[in-house]
N, C-alpha and C positions, 0 to 999 in steps of 0.2 A: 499477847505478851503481858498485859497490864489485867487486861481479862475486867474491862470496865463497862458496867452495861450503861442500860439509857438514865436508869432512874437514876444512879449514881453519878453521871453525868450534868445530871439536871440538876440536882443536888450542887456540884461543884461552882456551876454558873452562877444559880442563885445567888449562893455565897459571895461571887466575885464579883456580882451584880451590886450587890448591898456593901461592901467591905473599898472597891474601887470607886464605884459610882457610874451615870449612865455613859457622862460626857467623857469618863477620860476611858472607859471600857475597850473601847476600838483600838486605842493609839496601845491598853498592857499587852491585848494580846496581841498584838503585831509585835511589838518589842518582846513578847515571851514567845511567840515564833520564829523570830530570828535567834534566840539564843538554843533553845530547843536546834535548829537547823545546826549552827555553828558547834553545838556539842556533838551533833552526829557526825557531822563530818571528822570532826576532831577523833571521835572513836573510826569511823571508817580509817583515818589516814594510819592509826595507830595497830590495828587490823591489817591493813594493808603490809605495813612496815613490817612487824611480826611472821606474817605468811612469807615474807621476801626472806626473812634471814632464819625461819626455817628452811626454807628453802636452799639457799647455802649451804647451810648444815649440811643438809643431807648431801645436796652435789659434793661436800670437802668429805664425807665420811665417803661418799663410793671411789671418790679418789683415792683417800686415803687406801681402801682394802684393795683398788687395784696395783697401786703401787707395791703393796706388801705382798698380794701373789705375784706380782714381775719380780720379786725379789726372792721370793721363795722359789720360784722358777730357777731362777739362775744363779741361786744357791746350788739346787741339786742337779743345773746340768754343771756345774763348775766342780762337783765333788765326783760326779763319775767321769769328771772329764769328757763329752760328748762335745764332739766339735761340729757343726752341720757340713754337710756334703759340698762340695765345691764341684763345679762343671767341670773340670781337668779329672775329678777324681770318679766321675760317671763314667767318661769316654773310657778311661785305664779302664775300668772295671770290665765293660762291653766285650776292649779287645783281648781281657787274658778271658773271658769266657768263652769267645769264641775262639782264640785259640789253645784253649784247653775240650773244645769238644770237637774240633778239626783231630788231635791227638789221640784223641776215645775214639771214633772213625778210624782214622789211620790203623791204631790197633787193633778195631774189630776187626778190619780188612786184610789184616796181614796172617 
């Protein structure tokens, strides 16, 4: 990430060796590990939150286009007027076929 090697490192210490001191050296970077920690997590929480309400997003946008083909759906069964079949309208159908081929019989036979 940081792409920090050894010497660079040792460099930094040095620095914070001579600029802090020996005796209080232990107690900065402990207190600059915790704030170090407290900023990561502060970025994870804010990452976190961000993925949540893209996430939203996108579930209210596929709501959204379903709702609009339910809509467009029954826009155009409403304009050909298409009504779906109802079980009364099966059985009629059954009994004028069969007796319209009982009549085609009849008349081949006669």
């Amino acid at each position: 990430m940081l792409d920090i090697g050894f010497a660079e490192l040792l460099v930094v210490s040095a620095i914070a060796l001579f600029v802090v001191g020996p005796e209080r050296l232990p107690s900065a970077l402990r207190s600059l590990s915790l704030w170090v920690g407290r900023v990561r997590r502060g970025f994870e929480e804010i990452k976190a939150d961000v993925s949540r309400e893209m996430h939203n997003e996108e579930v209210m946008r596929a709501l959204k286009e379903s709702r609009d083909e339910v809509q467009d759906i029954a826009d155009v069964s409403s304009a050909l007027s298409i009504e779906p079949p109802t079980a009364t309208d099966t059985t009629t159908d059954a009994t004028t076929d069969a007796a319209t081929d009982s009549e085609t019989v009849s008349d081949k036979g006669a």
